[in-house]
Structures are given as structure tokens and as C-alpha cells.
C-alpha positions in Angstrom: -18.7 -67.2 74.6 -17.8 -70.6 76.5 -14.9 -72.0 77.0 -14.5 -75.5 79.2 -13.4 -74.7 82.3 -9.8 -76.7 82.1 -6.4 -75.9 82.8 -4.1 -73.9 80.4 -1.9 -76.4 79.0 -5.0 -78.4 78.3 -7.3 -75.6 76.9 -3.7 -74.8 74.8 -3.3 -78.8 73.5 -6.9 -79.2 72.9 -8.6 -75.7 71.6 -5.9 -72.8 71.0 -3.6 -74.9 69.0 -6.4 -76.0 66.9 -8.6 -73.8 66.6 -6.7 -70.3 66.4 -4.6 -71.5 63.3 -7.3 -71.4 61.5 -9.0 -68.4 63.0 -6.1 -66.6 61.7 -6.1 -67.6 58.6 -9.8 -67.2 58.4 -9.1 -63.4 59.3 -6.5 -63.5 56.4 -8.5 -64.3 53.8 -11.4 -61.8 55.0 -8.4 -59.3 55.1 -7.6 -60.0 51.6 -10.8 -59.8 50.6 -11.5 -56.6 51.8 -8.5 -54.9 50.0 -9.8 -57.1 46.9 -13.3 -55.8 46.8 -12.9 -52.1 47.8 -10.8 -51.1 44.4 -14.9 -51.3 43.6 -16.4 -50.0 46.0 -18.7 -47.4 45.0 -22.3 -45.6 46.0 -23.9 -47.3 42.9 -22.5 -50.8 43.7 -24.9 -52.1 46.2 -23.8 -55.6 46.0 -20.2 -54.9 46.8 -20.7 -51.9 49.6 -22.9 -54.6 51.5 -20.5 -58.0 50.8 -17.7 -55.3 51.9 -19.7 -54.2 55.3 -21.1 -58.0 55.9 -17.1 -59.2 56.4 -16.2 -56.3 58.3 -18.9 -57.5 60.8 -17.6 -61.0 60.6 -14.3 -59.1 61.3 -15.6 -57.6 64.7 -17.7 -60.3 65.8 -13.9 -62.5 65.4 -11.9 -60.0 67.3 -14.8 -59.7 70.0 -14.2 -64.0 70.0 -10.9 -63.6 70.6 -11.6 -60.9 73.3 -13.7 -63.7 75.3 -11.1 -66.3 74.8 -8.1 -64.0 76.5 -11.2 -62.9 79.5 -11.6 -66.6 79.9 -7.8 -67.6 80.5 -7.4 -64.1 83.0 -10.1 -65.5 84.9 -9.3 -68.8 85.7 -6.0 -68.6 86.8 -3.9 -66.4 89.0 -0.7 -66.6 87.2 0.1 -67.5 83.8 3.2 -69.7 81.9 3.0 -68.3 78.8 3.8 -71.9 77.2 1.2 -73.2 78.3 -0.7 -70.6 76.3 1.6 -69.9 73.4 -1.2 -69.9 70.4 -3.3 -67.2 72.1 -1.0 -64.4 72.3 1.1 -64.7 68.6 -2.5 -65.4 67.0 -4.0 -62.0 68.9 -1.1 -59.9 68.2 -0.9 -60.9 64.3 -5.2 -60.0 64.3 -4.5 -57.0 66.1 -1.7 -55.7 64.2 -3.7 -56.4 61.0 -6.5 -54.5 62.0 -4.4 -51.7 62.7 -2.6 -51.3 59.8 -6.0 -51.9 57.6 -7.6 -48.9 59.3 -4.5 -46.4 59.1 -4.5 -47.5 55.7 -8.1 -47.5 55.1 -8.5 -44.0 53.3 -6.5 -45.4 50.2 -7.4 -48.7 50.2 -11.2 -46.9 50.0 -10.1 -44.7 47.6 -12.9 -41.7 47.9 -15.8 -44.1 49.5 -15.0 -44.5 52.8 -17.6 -42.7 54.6 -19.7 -46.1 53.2 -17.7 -48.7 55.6 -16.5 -45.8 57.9 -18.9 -46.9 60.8 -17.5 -50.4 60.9 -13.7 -49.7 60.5 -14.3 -47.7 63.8 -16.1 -50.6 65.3 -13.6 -52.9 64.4 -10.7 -50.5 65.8 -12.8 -50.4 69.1 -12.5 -53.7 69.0 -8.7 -54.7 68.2 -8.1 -51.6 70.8 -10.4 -53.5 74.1 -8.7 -56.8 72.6 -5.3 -55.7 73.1 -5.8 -53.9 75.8 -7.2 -57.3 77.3 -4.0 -58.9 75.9 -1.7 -56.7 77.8 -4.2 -57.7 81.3 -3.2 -61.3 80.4 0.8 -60.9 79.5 0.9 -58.6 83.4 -0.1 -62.0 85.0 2.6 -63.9 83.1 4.7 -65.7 85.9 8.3 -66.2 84.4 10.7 -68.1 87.2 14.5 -66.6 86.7 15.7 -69.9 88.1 14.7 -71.9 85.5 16.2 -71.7 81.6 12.9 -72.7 79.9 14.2 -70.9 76.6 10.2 -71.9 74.9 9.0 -69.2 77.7 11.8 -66.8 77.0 11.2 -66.7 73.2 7.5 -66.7 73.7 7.9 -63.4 75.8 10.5 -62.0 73.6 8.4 -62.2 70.5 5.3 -61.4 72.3 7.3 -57.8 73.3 8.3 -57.2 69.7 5.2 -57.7 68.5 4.0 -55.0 70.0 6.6 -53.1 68.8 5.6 -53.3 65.4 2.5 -52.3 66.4 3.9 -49.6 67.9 4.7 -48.2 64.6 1.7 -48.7 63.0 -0.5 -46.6 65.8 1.9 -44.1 66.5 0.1 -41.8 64.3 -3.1 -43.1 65.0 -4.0 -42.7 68.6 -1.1 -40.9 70.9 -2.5 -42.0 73.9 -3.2 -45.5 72.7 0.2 -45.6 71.4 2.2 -44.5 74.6 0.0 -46.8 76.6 1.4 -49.4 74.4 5.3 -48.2 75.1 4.5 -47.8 78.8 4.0 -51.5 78.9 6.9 -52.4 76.8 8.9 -50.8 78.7 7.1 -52.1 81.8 7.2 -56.1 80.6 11.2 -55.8 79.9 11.7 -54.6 83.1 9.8 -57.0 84.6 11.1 -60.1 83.0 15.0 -58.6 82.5 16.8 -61.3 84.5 15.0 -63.6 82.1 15.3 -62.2 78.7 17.6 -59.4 78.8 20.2 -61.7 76.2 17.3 -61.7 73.9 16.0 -58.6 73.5 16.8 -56.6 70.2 17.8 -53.9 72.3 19.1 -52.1 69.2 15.5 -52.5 67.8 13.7 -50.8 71.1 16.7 -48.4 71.4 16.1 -47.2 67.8 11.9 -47.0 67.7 12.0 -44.9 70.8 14.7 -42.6 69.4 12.2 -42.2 66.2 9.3 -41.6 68.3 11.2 -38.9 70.4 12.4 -37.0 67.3 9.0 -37.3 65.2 6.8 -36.0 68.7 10.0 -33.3 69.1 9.7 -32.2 65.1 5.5 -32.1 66.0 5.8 -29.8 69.2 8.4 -27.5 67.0 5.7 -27.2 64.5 3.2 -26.3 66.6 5.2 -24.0 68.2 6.4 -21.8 64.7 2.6 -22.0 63.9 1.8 -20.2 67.1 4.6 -17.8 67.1 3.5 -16.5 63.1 -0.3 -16.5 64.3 -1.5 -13.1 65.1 -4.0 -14.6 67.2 -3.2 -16.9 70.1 -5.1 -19.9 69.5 -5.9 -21.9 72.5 -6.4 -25.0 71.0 -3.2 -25.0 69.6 -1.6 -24.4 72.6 -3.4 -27.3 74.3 -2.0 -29.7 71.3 1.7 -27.9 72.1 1.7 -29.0 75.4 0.1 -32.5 74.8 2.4 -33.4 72.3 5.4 -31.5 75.0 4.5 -34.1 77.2 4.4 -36.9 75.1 8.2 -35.8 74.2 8.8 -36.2 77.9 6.9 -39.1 78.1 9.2 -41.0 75.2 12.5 -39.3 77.0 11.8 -40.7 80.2 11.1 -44.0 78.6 14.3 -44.0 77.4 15.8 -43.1 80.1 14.6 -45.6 82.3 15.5 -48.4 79.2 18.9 -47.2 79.4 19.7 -47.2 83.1 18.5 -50.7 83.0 20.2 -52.0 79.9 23.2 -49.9 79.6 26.1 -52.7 79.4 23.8 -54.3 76.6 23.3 -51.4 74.3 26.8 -50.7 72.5 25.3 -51.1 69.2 22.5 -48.6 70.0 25.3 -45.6 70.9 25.6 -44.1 67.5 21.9 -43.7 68.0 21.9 -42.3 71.0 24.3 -39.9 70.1 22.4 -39.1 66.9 19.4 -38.4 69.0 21.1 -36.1 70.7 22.6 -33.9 68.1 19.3 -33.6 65.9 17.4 -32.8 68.4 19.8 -29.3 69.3 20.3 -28.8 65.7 16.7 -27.6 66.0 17.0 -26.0 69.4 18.4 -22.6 69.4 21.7 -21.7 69.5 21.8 -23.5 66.1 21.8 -21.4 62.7 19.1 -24.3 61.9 16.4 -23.8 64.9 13.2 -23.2 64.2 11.8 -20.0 65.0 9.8 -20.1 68.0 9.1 -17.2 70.9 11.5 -17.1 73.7 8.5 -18.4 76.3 8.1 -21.8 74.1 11.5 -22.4 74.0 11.8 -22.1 78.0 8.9 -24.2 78.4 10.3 -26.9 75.9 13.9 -26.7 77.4 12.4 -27.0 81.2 10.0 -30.2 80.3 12.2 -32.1 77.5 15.1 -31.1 77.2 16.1 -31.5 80.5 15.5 -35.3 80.6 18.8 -35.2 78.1 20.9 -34.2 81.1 20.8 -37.3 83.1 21.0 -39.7 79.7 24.0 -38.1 79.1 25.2 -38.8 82.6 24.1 -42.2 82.1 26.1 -42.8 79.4 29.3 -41.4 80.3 30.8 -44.2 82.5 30.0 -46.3 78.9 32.8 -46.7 77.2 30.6 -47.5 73.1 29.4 -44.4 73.9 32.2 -42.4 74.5 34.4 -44.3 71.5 31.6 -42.9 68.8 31.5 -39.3 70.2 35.1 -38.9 70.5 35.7 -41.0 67.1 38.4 -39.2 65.0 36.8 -40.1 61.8 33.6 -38.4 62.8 32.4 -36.4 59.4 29.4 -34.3 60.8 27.1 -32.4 58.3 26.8 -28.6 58.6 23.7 -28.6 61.1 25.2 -31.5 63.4 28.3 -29.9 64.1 27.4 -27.2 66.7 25.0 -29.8 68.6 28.4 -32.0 68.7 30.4 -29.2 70.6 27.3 -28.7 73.0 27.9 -32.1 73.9 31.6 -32.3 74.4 31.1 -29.1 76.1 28.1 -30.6 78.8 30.6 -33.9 79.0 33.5 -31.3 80.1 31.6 -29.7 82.8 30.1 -33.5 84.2 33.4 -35.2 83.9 35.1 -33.1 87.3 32.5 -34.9 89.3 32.7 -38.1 88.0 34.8 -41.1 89.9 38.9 -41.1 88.4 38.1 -44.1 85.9 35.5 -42.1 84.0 37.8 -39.4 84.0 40.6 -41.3 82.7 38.1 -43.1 80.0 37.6 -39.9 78.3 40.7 -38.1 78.7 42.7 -41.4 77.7 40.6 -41.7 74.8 40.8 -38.0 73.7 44.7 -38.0 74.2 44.8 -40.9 71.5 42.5 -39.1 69.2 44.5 -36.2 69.2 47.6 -37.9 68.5 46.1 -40.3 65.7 44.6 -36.4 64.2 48.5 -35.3 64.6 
């Protein structure tokens, strides 16, 4: 593909913001298309199987377009403003994120006949998957100055990261490594840019689609585990899958962890989520009446490679005083399951508070004192 060799703000003015408007919509109406024409897809209809197939191929040869345009704008410049290439990356993300969700939902909108157009919905995944993975290339060389308010760069980011979150969701089931790749560089582009867009992140957004991710990989490994523990046999491959999925638990912990540390004064409204986290996750751990029933040797290796990344959030959290307001809230009403996980936690606070400096202390003690009085 060739694209004049001129600089961004230029290319942006002159191509992007004409051109990938309509490239978009283009992709739209393909999209719509698509879902249009399948309801008849069939191995009889001939002239619908190949109108369907000829606009999926349109559909690849597009995103592999876009692919060249995003190589093109890596190459010719060192660092990037992201202004002066606004169009590319909101048009790529809303193709991408398309795509995505067309092939998860592909077996429906099929319905019975998709081993006719299976070939190209896998192309055309390849294809969103190099182009994103190109667009993530391009965003790591975006230069943002935390000296200057340009509040066009700052929303440009900020969008740009919670575009990928939605996307996010849509793989999650889809490809795991694909899917933590994406988180890693979430993660990795908030961190990078924080000075700059902390006050505009939906923390509470972030905050809550890792907790979901956690919980869903947790409940996943907990499956596999009860599957293994009722088989006779010892399957190996199962117990490949355990640990995978183990590590993508510790993976997602970790992520959080490191999110909190760095955003902790800015995530009061994400502490009744955190502390929800917390108690599902040992109402399905043993002690609790509720566990699952797993052998003693998967609950060891669980506890020593997840669980043990709660510790430090914990400790994290206790010098926040959101946090400690929602666990020690007097009007707490707790169902059955939750209420053993909520002692564990007072009980873990307890044994950290003795080496924490006097004004934690006094944050939680002060607090509790009042609670008990108000209960009185």
C-alpha cells in the first residue's frame, strides 16, 4: 500500500480525516450486510454462500489496508502526538472491535452453516488480531508532554484506552492469551501516561473489568479443579488447562495490584468492589460451607500462586480510608456465603494492623469504636 511520505498532521488533515470516515462506514454497511444475508445462508444457496464469502474478503483485504496505513505512520516517525493522528486510532479500534464481536458471535448469526464462511471468519480474525497488535506498536510510541494541558491529546488517549477495554470483553473468551496481552498493555499505557490522564480515567470502569476477569478465570480454575478431583483417571491435559488458567488468575491479580498501588487515592468508588472481590472469591475457597470440592494438593497449589497476591492488596488498601468505611460499614447486610469470607478479612486486617504506622491504626480502630457505638 502507499502512502505519501508527509508529516502526521498533514497525512491526518489531508488523508485520515477523509478517507477513514468513510472506510468505516464502508465496513458498517458490509457488517450489516453480513448479519443480513446469513439468516439465508444455506448449502443449496449458492448465490448467497458466495455474495456472503466475497464481502468477507473485501472485509480482510480492508483491515489488511488499515494494517499498512498504522505500518506506514510507525515508520516514519520516532515519536507520535496522537492529535496529529486522531482518525487512525478511533477508526481502527471501532473495525477491530467489530470484527471481534462478529466472529464470537458468528456461530448464531450462522445459524448451523458456518463451516461454509468458517475459513474466512478466521482470516479475518488473523487479520483484526496483526492489526491491533500493530495499533498497540503505534500507541507505545505515543509522546504525551506532562507539562503541557493539551486536553485534545488527553481525551484522545483516554478513549483510545477504553476502547480497548471494551474489547477486552468481547475477547476474553476468545483467545486468553490475546486477551491478557491486551490487559498488559492497558495497564502498561495508564501507567505510562498517569501524570497526564490519571483525572480522566474511569478508574471505576478498569477497577471493575479486572475484578470480573479475576472472578470468571478463578470460577474456571475451580472447575477444572472439581473435574479433576471426581475423575478416576488423572488427565494430563486437564491439568495443563488448571495451571494455564492458575496463572492467568495470577496474571489478572497482579494487574490489579499494580493498578491499585498506582491509583489508590483515585479509586474510592471502586472499594465496594474490591471488597466484593475479595469475599467471593473465599466464599469458594475452603474454610467456607460453600467451597468447591477440590483435593487438598490443588487447593495448596491455588492458595500458593493466587491467593497470595490478595495479601499485599489488602495491605495496600488499609492506609485507604473508602476502603476501610465499606468493610467496617455498620449497615453491612452480607448473604449467607459472604459472611465467613468477611470475618477472614477483619481477621487478616487485625493481624496487619500491629505493624502498620499509629494513623492507620487509629483509622480503623476510631472507625470501629463508632460503629460499635452507633450498633449500641
Amino acid at each position: 500500500m502507499f502512502l505519501p511520505h508527509m508529516d502526521h498532521l498533514t497525512l491526518e488533515e489531508t488523508f485520515f480525516s477523509q478517507v477513514l470516515p468513510k472506510t468505516v462506514k464502508l465496513f458498517d454497511d458490509m457488517m450489516y450486510e453480513l448479519t443480513s444475508q446469513a439468516r439465508g445462508l444455506s448449502n443449496h444457496n449458492l448465490e448467497i454462500q458466495t455474495s456472503l464469502r466475497n464481502i468477507l474478503q473485501t472485509m480482510v483485504q480492508l483491515l489488511a489496508a488499515l494494517t499498512g496505513c498504522v505500518q506506514h505512520v510507525c515508520a516514519t516517525q520516532d515519536s507520535i502526538i496522537l492529535e496529529n493522528i486522531h482518525s487512525l486510532p478511533s477508526s481502527v479500534l471501532h473495525v477491530i472491535k467489530s470484527t471481534f464481536v462478529h466472529c464470537k458471535d458468528s456461530e448464531s448469526v450462522y445459524s448451523g452453516h458456518l463451516h461454509l464462511v468458517s475459513d474466512l471468519l478466521q482470516a479475518l480474525f488473523k487479520e483484526a488480531y496483526c492489526l491491533q497488535k500493530q495499533l498497540m506498536e503505534l500507541l507505545d510510541m505515543v509522546c504525551m508532554d506532562p507539562l503541557i494541558d493539551e486536553n485534545a491529546d488527553i481525551l484522545n488517549m483516554v478513549i483510545v484506552i477504553h476502547s480497548l477495554l471494551d474489547i477486552c470483553s468481547v475477547i476474553s473468551s476468545m483467545d486468553h492469551a490475546f486477551h491478557a496481552n491486551t490487559w498488559k498493555f492497558i495497564i502498561k499505557q495508564s501507567l505510562k501516561h498517569q501524570s497526564v490522564i490519571k483525572n480522566q480515567l474511569k478508574h471505576r470502569d478498569i477497577i471493575a473489568s479486572l475484578c470480573e476477569d479475576i472472578l470468571f478465570s478463578f470460577h474456571s480454575c475451580l472447575q477444572l479443579a472439581e473435574q479433576m478431583t471426581q475423575s478416576e483417571a488423572q488427565d494430563n491435559a486437564d491439568y495443563k488447562l488448571f495451571q494455564k488458567t492458575l496463572k492467568l488468575c495470577r496474571f489478572f491479580a497482579n494487574s490489579l495490584l499494580h493498578y491499585t498501588k498506582e491509583f489508590l487515592p483515585l479509586l474510592s468508588d471502586s472499594c465496594c468492589t474490591l471488597h466484593q472481590l475479595y469475599l467471593q472469591i473465599h466464599s469458594k475457597f475452603p474454610p467456607s460451607l460453600y467451597a468447591a470440592r477440590i483435593s487438598k494438593a490443588q487447593q495448596e497449589e491455588i492458595a500458593g500462586t493466587f491467593l497470595v497476591t490478595l495479601d499485599p492488596l489488602i495491605t495496600q488498601l488499609l492506609t485507604f480510608q473508602p476502603f476501610m468505611q465499606v468493610v467496617l460499614d455498620s449497615k453491612l447486610e452480607l448473604p449467607c456465603d459472604l459472611q465467613l469470607p468477611q470475618c477472614l478479612l477483619l481477621v487478616v486486617v487485625m493481624d496487619k494492623l500491629p505493624s502498620q504506622p499509629d494513623h492507620v491504626q487509629a483509622l480503623w480502630c476510631t472507625e470501629s469504636q463508632l460503629a460499635d457505638a452507633a450498633a449500641r
